[in-house]
Backbone and ligand atoms as CSV (ligand in chain L), in Angstrom:
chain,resi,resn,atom,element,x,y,z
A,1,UNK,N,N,117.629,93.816,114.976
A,1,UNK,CA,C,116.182,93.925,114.764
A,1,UNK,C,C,115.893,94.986,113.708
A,2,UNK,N,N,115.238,94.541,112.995
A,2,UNK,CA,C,114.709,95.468,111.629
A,2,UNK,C,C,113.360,96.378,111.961
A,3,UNK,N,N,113.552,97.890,111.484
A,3,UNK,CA,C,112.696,98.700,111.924
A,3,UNK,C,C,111.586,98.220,110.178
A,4,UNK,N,N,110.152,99.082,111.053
A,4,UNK,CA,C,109.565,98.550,109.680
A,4,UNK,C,C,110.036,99.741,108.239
A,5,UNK,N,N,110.685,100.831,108.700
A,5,UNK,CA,C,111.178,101.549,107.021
A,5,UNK,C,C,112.042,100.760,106.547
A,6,UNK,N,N,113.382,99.719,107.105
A,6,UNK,CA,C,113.883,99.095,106.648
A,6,UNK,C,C,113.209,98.067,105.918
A,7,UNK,N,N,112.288,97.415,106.329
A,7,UNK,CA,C,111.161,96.354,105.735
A,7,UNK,C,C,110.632,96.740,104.365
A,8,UNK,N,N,110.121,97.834,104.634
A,8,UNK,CA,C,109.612,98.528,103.519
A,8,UNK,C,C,110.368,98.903,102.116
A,9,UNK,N,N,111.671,99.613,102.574
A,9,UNK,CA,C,112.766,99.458,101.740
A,9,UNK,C,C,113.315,98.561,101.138
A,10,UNK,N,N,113.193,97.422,101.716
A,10,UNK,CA,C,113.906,95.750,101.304
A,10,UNK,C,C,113.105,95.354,100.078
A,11,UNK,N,N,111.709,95.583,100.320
A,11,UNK,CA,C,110.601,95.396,99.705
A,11,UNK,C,C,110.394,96.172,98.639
A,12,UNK,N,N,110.359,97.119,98.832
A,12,UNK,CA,C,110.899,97.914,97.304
A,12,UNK,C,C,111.976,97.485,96.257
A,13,UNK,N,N,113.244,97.631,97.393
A,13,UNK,CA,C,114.340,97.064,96.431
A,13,UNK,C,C,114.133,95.724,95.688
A,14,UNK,N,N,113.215,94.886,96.168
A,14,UNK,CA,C,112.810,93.510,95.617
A,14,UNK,C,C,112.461,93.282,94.646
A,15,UNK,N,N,111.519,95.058,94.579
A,15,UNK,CA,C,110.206,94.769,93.202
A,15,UNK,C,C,111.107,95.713,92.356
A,16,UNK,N,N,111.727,96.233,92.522
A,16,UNK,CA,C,113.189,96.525,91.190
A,16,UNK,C,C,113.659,95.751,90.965
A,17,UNK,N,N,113.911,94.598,91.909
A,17,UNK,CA,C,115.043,93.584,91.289
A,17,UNK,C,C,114.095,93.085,90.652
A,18,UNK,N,N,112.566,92.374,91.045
A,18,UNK,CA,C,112.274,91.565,89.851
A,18,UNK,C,C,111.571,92.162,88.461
A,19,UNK,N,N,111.226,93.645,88.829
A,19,UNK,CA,C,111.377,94.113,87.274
A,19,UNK,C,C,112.299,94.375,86.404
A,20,UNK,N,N,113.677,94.529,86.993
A,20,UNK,CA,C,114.762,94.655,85.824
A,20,UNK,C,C,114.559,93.108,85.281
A,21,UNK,N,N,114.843,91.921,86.232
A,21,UNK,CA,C,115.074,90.573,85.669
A,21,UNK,C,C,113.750,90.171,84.971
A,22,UNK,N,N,112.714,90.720,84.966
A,22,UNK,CA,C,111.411,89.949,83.856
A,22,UNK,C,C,111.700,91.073,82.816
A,23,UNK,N,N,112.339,92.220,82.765
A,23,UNK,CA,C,113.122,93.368,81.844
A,23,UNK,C,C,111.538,93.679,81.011
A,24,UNK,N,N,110.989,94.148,81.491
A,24,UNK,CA,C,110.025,94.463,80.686
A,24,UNK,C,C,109.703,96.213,80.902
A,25,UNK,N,N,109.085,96.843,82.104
A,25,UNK,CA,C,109.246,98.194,82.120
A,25,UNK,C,C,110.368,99.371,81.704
A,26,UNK,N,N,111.601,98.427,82.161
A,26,UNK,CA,C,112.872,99.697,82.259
A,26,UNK,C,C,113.145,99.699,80.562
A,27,UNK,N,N,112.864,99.007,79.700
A,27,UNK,CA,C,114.142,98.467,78.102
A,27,UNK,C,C,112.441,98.494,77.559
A,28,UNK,N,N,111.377,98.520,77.810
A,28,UNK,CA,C,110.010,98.537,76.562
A,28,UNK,C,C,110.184,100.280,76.521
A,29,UNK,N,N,110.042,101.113,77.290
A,29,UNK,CA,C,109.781,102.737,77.517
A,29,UNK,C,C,110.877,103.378,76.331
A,30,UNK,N,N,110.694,103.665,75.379
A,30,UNK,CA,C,111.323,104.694,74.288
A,30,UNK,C,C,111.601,106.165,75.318
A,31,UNK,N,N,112.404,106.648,75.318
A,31,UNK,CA,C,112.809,108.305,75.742
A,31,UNK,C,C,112.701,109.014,74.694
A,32,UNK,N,N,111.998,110.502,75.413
A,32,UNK,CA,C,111.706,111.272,74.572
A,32,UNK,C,C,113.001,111.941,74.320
A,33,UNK,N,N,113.678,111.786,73.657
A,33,UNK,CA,C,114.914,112.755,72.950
A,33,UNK,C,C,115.116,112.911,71.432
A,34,UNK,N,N,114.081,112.287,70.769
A,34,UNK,CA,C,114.099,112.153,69.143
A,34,UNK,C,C,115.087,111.739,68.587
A,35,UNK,N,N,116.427,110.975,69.275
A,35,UNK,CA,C,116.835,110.172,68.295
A,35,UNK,C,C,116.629,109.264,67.807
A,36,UNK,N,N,115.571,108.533,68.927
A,36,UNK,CA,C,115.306,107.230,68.740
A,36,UNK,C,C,113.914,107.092,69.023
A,37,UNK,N,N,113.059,107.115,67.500
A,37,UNK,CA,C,111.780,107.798,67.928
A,37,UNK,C,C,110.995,105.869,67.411
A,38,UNK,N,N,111.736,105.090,66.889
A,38,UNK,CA,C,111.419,103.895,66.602
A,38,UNK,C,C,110.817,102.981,67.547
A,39,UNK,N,N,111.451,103.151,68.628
A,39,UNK,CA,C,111.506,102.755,69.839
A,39,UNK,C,C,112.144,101.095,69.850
A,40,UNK,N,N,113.197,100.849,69.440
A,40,UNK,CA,C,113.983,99.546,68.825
A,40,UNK,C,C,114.996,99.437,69.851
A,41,UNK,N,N,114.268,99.201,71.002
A,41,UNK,CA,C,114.660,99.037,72.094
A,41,UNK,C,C,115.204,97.324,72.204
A,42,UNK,N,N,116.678,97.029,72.419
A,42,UNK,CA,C,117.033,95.552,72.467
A,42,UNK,C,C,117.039,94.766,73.763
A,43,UNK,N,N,115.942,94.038,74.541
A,43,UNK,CA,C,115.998,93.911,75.641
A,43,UNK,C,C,117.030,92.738,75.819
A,44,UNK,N,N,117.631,92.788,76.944
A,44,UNK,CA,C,118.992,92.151,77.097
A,44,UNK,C,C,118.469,90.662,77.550
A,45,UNK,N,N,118.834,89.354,76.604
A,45,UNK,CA,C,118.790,88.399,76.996
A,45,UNK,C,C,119.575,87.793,77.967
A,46,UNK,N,N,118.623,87.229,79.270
A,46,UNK,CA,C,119.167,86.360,80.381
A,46,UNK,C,C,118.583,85.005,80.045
A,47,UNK,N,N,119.542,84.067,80.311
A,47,UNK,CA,C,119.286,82.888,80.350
A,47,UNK,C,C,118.020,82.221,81.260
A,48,UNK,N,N,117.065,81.956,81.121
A,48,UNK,CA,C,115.596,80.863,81.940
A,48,UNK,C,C,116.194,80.756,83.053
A,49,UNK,N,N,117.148,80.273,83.508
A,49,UNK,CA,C,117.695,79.783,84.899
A,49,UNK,C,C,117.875,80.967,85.718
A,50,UNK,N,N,118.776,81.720,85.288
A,50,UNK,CA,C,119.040,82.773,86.110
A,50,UNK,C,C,117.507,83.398,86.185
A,51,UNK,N,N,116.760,83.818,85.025
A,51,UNK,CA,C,115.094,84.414,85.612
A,51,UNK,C,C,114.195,84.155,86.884
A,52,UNK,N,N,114.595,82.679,86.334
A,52,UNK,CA,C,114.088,82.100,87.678
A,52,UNK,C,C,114.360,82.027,89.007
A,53,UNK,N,N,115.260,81.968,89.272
A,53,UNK,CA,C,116.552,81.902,90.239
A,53,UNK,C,C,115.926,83.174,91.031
A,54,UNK,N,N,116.147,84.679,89.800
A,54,UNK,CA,C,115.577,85.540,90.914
A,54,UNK,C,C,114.236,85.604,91.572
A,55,UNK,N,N,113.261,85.168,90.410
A,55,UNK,CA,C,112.034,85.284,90.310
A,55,UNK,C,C,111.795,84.735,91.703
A,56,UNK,N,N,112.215,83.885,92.041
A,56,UNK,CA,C,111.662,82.522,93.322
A,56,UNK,C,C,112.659,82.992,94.401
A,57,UNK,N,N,113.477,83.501,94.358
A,57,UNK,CA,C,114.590,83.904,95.598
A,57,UNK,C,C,113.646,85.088,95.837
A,58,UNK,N,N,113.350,86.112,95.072
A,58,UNK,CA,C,112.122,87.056,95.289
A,58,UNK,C,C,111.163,86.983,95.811
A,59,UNK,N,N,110.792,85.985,95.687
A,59,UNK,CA,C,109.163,85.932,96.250
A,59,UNK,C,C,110.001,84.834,97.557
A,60,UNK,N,N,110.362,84.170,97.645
A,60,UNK,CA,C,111.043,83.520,98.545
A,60,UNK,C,C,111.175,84.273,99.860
A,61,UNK,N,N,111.785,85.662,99.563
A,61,UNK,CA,C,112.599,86.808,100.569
A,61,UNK,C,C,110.832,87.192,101.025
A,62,UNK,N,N,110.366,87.593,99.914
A,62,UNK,CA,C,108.963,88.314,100.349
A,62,UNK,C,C,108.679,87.707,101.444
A,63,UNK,N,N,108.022,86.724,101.000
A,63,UNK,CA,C,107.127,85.636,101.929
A,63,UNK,C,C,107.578,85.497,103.172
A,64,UNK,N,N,109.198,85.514,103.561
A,64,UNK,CA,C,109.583,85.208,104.734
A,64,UNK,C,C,109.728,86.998,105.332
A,65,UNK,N,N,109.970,87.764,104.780
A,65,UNK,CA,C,109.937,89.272,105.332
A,65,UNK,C,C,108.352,89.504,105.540
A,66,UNK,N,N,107.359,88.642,104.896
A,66,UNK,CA,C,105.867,89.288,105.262
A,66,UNK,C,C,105.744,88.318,106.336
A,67,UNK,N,N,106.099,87.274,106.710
A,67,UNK,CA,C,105.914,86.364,107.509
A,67,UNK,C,C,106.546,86.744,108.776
A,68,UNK,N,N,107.645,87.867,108.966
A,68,UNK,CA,C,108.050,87.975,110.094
A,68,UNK,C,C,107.619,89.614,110.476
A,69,UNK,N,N,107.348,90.062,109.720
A,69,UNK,CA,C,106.220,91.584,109.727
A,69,UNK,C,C,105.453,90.883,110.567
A,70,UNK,N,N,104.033,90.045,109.915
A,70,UNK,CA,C,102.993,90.206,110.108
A,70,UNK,C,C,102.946,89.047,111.251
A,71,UNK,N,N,103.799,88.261,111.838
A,71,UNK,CA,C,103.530,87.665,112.573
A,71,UNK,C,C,104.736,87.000,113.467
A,72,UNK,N,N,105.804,87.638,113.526
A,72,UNK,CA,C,106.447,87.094,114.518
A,72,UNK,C,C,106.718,88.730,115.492
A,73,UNK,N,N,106.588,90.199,115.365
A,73,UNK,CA,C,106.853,91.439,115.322
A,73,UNK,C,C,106.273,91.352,116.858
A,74,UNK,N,N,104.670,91.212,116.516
A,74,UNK,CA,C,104.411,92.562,117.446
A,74,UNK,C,C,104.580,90.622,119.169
A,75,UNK,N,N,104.935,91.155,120.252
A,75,UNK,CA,C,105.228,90.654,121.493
A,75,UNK,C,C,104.592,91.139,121.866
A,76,UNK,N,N,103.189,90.487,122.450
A,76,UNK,CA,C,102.647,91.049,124.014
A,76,UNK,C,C,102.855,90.362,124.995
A,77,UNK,N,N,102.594,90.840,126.091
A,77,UNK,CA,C,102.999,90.220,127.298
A,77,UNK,C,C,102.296,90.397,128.776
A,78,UNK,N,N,101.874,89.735,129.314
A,78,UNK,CA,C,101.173,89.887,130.518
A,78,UNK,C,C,101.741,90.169,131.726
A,79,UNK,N,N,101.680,91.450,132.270
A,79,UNK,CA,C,102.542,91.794,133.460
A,79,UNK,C,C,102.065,90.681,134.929
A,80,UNK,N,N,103.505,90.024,135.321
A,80,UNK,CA,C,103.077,89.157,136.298
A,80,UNK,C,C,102.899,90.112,137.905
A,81,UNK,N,N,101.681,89.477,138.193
A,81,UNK,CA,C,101.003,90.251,139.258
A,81,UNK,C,C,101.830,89.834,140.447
A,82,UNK,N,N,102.713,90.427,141.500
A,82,UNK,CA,C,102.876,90.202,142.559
A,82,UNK,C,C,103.609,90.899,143.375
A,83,UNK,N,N,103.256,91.031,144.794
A,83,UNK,CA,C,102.541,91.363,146.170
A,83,UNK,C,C,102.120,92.854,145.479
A,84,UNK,N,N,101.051,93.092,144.760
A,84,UNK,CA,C,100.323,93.498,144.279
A,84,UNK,C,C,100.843,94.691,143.436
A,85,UNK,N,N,102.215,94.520,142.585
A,85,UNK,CA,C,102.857,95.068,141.593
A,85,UNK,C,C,102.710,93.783,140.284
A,86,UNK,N,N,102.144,94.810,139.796
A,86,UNK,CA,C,102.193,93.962,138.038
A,86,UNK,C,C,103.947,94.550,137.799
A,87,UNK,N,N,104.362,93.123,137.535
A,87,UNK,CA,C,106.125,93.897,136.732
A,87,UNK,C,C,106.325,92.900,135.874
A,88,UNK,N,N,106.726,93.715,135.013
A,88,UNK,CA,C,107.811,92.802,133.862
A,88,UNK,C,C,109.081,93.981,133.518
A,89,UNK,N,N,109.776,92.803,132.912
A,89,UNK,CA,C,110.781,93.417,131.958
A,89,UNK,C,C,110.950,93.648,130.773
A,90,UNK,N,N,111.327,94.995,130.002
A,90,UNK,CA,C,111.249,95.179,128.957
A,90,UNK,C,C,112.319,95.317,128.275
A,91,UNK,N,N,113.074,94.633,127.355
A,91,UNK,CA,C,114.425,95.032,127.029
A,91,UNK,C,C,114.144,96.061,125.530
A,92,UNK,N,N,115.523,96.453,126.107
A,92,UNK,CA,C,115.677,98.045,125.326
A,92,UNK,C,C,116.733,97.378,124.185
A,93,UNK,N,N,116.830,97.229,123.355
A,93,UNK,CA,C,117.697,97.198,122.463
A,93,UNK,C,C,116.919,96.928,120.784
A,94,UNK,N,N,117.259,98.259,120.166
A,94,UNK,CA,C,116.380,98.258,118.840
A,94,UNK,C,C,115.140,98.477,118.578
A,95,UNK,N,N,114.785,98.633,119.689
A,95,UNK,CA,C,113.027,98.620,119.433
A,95,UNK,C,C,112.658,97.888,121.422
A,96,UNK,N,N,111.456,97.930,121.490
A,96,UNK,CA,C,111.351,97.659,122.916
A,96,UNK,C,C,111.058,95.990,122.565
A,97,UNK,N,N,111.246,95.430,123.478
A,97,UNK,CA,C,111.328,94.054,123.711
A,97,UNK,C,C,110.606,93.291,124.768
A,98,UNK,N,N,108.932,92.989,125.273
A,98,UNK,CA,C,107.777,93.054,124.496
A,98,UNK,C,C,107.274,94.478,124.097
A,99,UNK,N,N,106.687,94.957,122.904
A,99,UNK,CA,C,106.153,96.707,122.612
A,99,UNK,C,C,104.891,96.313,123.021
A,100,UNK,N,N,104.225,95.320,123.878
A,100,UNK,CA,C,102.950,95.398,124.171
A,100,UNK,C,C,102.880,95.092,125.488
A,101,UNK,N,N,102.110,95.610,126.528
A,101,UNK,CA,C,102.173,94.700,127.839
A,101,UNK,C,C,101.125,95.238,127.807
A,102,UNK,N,N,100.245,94.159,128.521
A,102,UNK,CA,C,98.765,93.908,128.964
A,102,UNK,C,C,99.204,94.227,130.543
A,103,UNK,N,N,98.269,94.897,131.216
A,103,UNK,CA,C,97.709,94.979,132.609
A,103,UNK,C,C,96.517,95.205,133.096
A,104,UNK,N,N,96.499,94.920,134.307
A,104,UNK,CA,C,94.991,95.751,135.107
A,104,UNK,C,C,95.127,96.823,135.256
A,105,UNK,N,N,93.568,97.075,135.085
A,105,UNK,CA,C,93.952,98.618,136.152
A,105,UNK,C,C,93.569,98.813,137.510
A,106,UNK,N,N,93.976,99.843,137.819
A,106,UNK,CA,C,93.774,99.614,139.587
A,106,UNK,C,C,95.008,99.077,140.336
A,107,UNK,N,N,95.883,98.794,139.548
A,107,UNK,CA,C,96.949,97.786,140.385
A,107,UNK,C,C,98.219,98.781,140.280
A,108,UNK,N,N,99.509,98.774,141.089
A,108,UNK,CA,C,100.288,99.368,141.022
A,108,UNK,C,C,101.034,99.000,139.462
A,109,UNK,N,N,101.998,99.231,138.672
A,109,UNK,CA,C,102.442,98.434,137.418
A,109,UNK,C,C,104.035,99.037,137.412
A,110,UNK,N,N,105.255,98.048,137.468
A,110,UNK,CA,C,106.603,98.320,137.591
A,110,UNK,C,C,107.172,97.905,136.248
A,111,UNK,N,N,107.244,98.787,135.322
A,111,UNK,CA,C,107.968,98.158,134.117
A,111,UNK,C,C,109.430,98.274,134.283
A,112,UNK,N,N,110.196,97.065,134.323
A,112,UNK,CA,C,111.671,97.165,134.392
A,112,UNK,C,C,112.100,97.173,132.989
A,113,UNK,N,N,112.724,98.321,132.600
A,113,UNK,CA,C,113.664,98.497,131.068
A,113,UNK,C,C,115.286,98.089,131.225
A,114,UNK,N,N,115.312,97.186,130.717
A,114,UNK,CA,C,116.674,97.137,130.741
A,114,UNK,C,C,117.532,97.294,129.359
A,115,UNK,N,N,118.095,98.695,129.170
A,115,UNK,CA,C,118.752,99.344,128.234
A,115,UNK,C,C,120.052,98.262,127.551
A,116,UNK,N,N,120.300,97.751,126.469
A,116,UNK,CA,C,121.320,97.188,125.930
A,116,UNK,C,C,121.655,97.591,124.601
A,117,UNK,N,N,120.766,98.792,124.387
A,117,UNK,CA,C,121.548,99.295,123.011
A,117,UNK,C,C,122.186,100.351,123.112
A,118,UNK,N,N,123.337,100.422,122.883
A,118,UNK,CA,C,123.763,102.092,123.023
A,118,UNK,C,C,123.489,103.097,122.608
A,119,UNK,N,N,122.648,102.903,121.344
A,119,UNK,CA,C,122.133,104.299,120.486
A,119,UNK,C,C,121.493,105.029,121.274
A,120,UNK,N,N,121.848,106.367,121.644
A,120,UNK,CA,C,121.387,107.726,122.012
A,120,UNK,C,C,119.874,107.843,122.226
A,121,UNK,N,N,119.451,107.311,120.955
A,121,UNK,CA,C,118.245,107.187,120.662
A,121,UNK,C,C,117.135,106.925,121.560
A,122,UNK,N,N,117.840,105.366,121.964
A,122,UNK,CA,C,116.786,105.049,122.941
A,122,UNK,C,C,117.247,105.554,124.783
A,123,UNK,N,N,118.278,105.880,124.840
A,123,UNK,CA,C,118.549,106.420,126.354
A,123,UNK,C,C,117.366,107.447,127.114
A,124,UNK,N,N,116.445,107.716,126.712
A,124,UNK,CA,C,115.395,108.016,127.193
A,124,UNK,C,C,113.871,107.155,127.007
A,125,UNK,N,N,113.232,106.997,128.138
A,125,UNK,CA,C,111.539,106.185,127.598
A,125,UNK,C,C,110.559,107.241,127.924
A,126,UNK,N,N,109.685,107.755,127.260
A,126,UNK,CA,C,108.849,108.467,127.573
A,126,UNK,C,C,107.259,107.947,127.992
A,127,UNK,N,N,106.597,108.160,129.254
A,127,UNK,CA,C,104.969,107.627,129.237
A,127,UNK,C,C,104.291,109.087,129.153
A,128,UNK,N,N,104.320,110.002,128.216
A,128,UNK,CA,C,102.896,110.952,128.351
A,128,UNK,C,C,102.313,111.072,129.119
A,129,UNK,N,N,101.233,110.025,129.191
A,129,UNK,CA,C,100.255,109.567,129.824
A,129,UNK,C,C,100.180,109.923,131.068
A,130,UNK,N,N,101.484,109.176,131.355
A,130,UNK,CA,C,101.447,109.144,133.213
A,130,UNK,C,C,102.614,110.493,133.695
A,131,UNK,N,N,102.800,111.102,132.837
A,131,UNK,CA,C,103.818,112.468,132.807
A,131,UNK,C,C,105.061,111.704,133.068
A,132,UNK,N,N,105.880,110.819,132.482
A,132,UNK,CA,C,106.775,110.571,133.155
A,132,UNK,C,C,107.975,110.031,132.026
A,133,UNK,N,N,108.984,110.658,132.439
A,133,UNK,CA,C,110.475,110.690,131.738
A,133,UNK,C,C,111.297,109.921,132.201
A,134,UNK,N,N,112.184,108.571,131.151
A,134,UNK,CA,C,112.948,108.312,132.204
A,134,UNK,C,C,114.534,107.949,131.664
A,135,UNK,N,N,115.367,108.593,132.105
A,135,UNK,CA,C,116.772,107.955,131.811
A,135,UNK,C,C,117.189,106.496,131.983
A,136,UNK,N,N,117.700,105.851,130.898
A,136,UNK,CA,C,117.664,104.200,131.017
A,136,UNK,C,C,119.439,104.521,130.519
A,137,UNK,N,N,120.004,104.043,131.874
A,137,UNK,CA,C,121.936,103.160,131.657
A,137,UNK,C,C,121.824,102.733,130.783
A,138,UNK,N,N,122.680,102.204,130.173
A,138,UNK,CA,C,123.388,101.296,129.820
A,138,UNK,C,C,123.029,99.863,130.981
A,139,UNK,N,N,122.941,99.158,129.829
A,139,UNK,CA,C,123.278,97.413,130.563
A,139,UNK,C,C,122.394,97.339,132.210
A,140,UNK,N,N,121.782,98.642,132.182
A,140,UNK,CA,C,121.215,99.057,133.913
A,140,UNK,C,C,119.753,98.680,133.738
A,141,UNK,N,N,118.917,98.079,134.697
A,141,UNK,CA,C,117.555,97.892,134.661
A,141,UNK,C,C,116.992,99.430,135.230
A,142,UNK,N,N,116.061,100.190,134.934
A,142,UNK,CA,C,115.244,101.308,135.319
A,142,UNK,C,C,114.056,100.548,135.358
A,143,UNK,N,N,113.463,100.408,136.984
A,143,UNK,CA,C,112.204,100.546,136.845
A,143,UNK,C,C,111.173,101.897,136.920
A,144,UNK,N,N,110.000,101.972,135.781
A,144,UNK,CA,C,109.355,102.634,135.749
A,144,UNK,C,C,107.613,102.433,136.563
A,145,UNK,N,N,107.184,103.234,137.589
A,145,UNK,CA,C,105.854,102.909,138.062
A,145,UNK,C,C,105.319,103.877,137.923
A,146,UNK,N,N,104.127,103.471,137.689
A,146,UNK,CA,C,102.743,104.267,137.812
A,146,UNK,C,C,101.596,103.467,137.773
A,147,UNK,N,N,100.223,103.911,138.308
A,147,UNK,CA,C,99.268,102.837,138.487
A,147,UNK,C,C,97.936,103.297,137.518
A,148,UNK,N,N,97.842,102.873,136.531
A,148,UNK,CA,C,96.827,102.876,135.856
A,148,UNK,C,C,95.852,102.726,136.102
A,149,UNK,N,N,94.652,103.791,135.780
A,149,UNK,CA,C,93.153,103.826,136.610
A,149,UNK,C,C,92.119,103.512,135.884
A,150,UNK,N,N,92.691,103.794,134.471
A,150,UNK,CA,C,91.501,103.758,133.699
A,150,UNK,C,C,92.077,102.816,132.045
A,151,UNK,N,N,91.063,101.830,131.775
A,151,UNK,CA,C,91.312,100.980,130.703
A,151,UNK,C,C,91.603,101.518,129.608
A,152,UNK,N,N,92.438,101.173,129.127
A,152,UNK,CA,C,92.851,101.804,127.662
A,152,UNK,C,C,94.618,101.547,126.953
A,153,UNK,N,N,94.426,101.984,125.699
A,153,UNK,CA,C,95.731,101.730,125.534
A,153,UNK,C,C,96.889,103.574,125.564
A,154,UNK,N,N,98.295,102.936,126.108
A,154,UNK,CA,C,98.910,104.312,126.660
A,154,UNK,C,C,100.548,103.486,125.699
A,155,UNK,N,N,100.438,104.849,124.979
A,155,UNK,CA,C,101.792,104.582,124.464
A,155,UNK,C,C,103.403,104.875,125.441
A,156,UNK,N,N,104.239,103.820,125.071
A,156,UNK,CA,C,105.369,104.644,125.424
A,156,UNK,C,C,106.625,104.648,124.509
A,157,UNK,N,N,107.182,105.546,124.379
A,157,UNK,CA,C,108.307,106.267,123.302
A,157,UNK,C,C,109.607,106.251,123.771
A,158,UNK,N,N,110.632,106.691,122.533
A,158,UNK,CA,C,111.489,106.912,122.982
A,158,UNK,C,C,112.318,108.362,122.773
A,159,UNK,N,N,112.695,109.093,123.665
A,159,UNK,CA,C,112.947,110.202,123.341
A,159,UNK,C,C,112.505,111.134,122.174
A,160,UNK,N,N,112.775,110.515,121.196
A,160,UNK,CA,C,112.491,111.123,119.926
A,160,UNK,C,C,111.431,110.292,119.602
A,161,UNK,N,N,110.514,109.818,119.915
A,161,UNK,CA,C,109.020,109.157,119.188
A,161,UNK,C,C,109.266,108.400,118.118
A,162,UNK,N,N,110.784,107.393,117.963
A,162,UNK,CA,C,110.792,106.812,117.212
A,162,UNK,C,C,110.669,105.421,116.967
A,163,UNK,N,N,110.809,104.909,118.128
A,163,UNK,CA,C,110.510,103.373,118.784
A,163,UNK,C,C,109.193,103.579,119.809
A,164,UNK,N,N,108.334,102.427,119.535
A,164,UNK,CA,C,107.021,102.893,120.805
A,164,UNK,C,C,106.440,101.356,121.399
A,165,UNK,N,N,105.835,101.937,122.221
A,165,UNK,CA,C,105.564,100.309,122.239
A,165,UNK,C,C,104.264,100.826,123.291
A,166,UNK,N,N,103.295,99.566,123.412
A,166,UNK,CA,C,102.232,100.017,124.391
A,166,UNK,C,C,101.785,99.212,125.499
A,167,UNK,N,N,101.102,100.249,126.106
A,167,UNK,CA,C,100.608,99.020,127.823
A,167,UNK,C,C,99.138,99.330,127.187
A,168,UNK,N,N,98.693,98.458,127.452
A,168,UNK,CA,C,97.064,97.763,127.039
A,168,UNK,C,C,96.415,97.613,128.407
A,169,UNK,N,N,95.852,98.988,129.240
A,169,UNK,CA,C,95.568,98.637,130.399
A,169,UNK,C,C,93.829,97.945,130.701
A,170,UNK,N,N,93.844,96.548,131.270
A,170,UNK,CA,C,92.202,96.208,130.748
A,170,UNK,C,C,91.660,96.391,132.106
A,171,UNK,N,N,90.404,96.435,131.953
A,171,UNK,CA,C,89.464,96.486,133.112
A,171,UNK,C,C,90.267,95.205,133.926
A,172,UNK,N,N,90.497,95.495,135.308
A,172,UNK,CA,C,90.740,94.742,136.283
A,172,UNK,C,C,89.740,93.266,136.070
A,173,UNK,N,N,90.578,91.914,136.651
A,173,UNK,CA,C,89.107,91.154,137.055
A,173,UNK,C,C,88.326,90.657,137.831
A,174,UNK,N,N,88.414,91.836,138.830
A,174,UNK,CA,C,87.237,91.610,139.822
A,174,UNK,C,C,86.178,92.742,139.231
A,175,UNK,N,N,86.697,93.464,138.960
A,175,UNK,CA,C,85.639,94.412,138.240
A,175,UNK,C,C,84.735,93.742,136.566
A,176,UNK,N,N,85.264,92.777,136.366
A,176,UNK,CA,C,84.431,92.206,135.160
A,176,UNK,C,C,84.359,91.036,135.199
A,177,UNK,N,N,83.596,90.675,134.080
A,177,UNK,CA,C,83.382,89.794,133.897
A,177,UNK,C,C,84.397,88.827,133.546
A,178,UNK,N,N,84.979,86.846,134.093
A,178,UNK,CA,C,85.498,86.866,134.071
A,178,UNK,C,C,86.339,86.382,132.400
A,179,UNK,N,N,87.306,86.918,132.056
A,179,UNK,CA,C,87.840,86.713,130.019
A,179,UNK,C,C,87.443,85.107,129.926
A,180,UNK,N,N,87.357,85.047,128.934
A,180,UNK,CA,C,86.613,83.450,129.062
A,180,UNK,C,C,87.838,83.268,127.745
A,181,UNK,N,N,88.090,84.133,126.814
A,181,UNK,CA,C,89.507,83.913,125.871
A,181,UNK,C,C,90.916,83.686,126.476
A,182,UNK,N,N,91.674,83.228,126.209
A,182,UNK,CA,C,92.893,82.974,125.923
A,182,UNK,C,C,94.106,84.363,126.119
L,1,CU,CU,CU,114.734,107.713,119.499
């Protein structure tokens, strides 16, 4: 799973690759050193095919790296309610696995993490919120509870605040009106 600085980076490296291959910024710019004050700069001929080739493999990569950014990334998930514990499972490996869970509030809420990455990194989950720290095994499910009282969104981290993911706690629905959306 790709973090988004890696994304970002890919994406950079992209728009270098397709400015060396349309060769126009790096080989037009004269340097100031006065030997070469003409500026008789010889830009290096590539053959049409190969231009293209990158040009469209470029935008190709884009399109499918913005396509899985902006819409396959973020997982929410609805904690299933029962004998009156909202629980799901969250897998730990690379990043949390859904980073969103929807609940009520008012209800008890059991998030089961089940740790499968080994990086250091994530061997701790942090909720702020609810003051609470938690050591996650290896390959081991940790469930985490606490009962959310009040609607809102509550992040949770990982040791170092570098992976996060959130519970989206909504007004209960006996207390509202009932979602008429999806
Ligand atoms: Cu970390």
């Amino acid at each position: 799973m790709l973090t988004k600085t890696k994304i970002y980076g890919r994406l950079v490296g992209l728009g270098l690759l397709l400015s060396i291959a349309s060769g126009t910024p790096a080989t037009a710019r004269p340097i100031e050193t006065g030997v070469e004050t003409t500026g008789e700069f010889q830009p290096i001929e590539q053959p049409l095919p190969l231009k293209l080739a990158v040009t469209f493999g470029g935008l190709a990569l884009i399109g499918a790296e913005l396509w899985w950014f902006l819409f396959s990334k973020s997982s929410a998930k609805q904690a299933e309610a029962g004998e009156g514990v909202q629980e799901i499972a969250i897998a730990v490996d690379g990043g949390y696995d859904p980073d969103r869970v929807v609940v009520q509030a008012g209800q008890p809420v059991r998030l089961n993490f089940v740790r499968k990455d080994p990086s250091s990194c994530l061997e701790q989950v942090l909720l702020p919120d609810f003051h609470i720290a938690a050591d996650l095994d290896l390959n081991q499910v940790t469930p985490v509870e606490f009962t959310p009282e009040t609607p809102g969104q509550y992040q949770f981290t990982c040791g170092m605040n570098m992976f996060r993911g959130v519970v989206e706690v909504q007004e209960s629905a006996s207390n509202s009106q009932r979602n008429t959306h999806a």
